[in-house]
N, C-alpha and C positions, 0 to 999 in steps of 0.2 A: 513626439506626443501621440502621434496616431498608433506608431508598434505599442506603444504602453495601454492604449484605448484598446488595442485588438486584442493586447494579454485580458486586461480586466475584464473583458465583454466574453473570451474565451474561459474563462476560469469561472464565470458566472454561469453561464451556459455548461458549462461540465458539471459543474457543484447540483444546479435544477437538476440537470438530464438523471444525475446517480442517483440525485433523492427518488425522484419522479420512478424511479428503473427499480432503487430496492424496494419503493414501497407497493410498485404494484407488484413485484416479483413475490413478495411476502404475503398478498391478500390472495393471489394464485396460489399459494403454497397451501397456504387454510382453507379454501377454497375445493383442494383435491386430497386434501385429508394428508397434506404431508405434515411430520409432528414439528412440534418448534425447535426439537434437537436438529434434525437436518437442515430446517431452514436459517436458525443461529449458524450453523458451520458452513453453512455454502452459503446461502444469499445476502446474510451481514457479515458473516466473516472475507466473503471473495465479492460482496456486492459493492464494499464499499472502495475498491480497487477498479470499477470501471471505470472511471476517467483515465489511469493511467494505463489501463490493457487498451481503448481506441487510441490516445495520444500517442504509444509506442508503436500500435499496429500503423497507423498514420503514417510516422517517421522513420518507419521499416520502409515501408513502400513509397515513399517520397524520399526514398535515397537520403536520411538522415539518420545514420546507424548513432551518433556521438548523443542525440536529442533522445533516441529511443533507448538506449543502453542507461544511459546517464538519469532520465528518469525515474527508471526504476532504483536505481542503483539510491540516487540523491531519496527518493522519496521513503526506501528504508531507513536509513538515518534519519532523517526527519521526523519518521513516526517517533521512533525509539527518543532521541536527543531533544526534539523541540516541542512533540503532542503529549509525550508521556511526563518531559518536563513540568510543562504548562500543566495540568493534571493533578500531578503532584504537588504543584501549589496552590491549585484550588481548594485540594482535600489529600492526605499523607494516603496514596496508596500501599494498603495491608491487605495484602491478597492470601489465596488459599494456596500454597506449593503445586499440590496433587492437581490441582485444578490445570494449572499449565505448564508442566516440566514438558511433557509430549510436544507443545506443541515448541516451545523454546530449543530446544532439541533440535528438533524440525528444521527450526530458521537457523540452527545455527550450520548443522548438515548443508543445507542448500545454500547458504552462503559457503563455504570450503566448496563443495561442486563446483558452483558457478565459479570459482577461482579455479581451478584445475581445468574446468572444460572453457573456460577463453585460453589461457595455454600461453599468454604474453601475446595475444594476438587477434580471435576473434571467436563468434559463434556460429557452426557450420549446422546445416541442415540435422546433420548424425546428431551432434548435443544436443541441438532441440528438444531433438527424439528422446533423451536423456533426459532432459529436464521433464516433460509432459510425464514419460514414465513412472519417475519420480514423484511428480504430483498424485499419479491415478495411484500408487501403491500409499502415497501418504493417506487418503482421502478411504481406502480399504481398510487400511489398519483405525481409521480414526474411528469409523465409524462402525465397524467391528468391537471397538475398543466401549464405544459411549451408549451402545447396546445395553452394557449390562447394567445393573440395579445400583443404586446409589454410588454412581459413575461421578466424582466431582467436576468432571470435562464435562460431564453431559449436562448437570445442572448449570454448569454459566456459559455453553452454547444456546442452551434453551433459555436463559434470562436473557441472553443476547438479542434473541428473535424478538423476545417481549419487549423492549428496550425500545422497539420502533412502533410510535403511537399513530393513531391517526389515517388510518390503512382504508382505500376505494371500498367501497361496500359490492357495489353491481358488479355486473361484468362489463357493461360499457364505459364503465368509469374506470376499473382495474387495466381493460384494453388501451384505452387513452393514456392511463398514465405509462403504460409499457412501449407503447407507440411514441408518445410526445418524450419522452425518456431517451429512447435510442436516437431521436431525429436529433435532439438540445446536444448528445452527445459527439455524436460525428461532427455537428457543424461546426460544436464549440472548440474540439479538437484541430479542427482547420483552423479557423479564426488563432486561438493560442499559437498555432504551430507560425503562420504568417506572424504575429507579432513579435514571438519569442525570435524568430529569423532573422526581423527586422535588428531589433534591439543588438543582435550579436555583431550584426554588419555596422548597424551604426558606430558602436564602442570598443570595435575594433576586438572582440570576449569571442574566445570560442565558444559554438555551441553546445559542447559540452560541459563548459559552466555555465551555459544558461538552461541547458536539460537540469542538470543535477542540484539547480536552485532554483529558480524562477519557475519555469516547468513545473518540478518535484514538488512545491509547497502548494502551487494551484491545483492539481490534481491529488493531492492528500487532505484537500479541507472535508471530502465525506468522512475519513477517516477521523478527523480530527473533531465533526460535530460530533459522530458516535460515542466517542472514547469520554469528549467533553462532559456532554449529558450524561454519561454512565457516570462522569467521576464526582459531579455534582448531586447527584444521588444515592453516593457513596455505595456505588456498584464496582470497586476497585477492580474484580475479576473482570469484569466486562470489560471496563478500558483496557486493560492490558490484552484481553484477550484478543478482539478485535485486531489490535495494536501486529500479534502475533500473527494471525489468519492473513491479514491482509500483509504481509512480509514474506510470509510462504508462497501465495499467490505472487507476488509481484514476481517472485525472483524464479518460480518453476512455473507457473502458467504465463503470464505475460511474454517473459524474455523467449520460452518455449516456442508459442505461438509467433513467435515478431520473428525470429531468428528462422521457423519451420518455414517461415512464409519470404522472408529475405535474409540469407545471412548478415551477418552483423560483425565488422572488422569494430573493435575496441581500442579507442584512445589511449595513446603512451599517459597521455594524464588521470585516467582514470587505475592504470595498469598500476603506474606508480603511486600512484595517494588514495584514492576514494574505494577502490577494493578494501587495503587495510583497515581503514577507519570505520569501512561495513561490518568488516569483518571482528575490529576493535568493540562497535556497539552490540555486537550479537553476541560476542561473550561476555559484555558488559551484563545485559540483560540477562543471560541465563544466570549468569552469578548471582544476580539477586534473585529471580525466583529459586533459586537451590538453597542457599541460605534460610533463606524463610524471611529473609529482613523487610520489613516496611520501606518502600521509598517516600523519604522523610520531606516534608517544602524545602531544605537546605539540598540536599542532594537533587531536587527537582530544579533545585536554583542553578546548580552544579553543572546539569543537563544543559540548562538552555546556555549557558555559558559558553559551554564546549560547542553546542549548536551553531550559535556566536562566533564562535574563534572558528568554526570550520569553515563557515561562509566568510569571514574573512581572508581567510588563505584560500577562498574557492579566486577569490578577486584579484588577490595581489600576485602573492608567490606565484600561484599556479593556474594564474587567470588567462596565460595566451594560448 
């Protein structure tokens, strides 16, 4: 009961700290005349991924490569199978194509990388360096790219920035919240990371299924209020896009970082299952935005379904 206390008290304190973190990140933005195109592509697109870049960098450096790898890995599916799911049945996402092939594209590139540079075995300092690379020329092109004039990227990065209401006015208030932001998130990273431990030890679950689920769903609920609020005001691009941003981050800045700072040997269980199925929903998703097809409340049903069955084979089949 207490590792379960330590997850909730951790998940709540990461959830605060990211709100707290992009909202004052975003009133800084405005504040220094940056536009809401750059502040939609970085600050909500990669802001809403702080819980899971401290949680990884955490478990990098506390010698839990399984909890850090797994993370990320669990929390891209997630967005994709369980946030975009749930979305889609609030409201039929019918998004713009143009708007997000680049960045679909994007995830789906970084995921085949991140398969080829673990190699059946781990992440060395050198791929890192590959992955960060990879981020700073995605992040070139993107923003080269949403420069120009009636740029569909650029108008639902820039609705994305709008998306987050309610923003510090001062500067001592904007300071607080970027301050009390990073402190909710380290601790809450701790706290999770002892609980999530607890729980593996108790139930005998490696912690690679408890990264890749328990973990991954805690550290996705910024992702998930985002995407929510966009699909409930029938900002379809936004949810998705978001969805996308923060899936590029996760798998070339976080693992980048985690890996730069401690190599990362990867789980036979993830080697064998949860790569493919990453790799299964990234083409899932590009399919649909290439198409142009609306994700319908039946296919949203479909989604969480699959969500469903994945987390159950994260327990049974392939839970030791």
């Amino acid at each position: 009961m207490m590792d379960l206390l330590f997850v909730i008290v951790g998940v709540v304190l990461l959830t605060t700290g990211g709100e707290a973190l992009i909202r004052g990140s975003l009133a800084t933005a405005k504040r220094i005349g940056i536009s809401p195109l750059l502040s939609g592509l970085l600050i909500v697109g990669f802001g809403t991924s702080a819980p899971e870049l401290v949680v990884s960098i955490d478990a990098a450096l506390n010698l839990q490569p399984d909890i850090a790898v797994g993370n990320v890995v669990g929390s891209n599916i997630g967005n994709v199978l369980l946030i975009l799911g749930t979305c889609a049945i609030i409201c039929p996402l019918a998004v713009k194509p143009l708007a997000l092939r680049r960045d679909a594209i994007t995830v789906l590139a970084a995921t085949v990388l991140f398969i080829i540079l673990v190699g059946g075995s781990a992440l060395a300092r050198g791929d890192a360096a590959i992955l960060l690379l990879a981020l700073l020329a995605y992040l070139v092109w993107a923003y080269r790219t949403e420069r120009l004039q009636n740029n569909p990227a650029a108008e639902m990065h820039t609705a994305e920035a709008n998306e987050i209401e309610a923003l510090p006015k001062t500067g001592l208030w904007i300071a607080t919240a970027i301050v009390i932001g990073l402190a909710l998130l380290i601790v809450g990273s701790q706290i999770l990371l002892k609980g999530a431990t607890g729980i593996a030890e108790a139930f005998g679950i490696s912690e690679a299924v408890i990264g890749l689920t328990l973990v991954a769903v805690g550290t996705s609920l910024p992702e998930f209020a985002v995407s929510i609020i966009a699909a409930l005001r029938r900002h379809a691009d936004v949810a998705v896009g978001n969805i996308l941003g923060s899936n590029i981050f996760n798998l070339l800045g976080i693992l980048g970082i985690s890996a730069l700072l401690q190599p990362l040997p990867v789980s036979e269980r993830i080697l064998q299952f949860d790569q493919w199925v990453l790799l299964a929903t990234s083409l899932v998703l590009l399919l649909f935005l290439y198409t142009g097809r609306r994700l319908s409340r039946l296919e949203g049903a479909i989604f969480l379904a699959a969500y469903v069955a994945y987390v159950g084979l994260s327990f049974t089949v392939f839970g030791g």
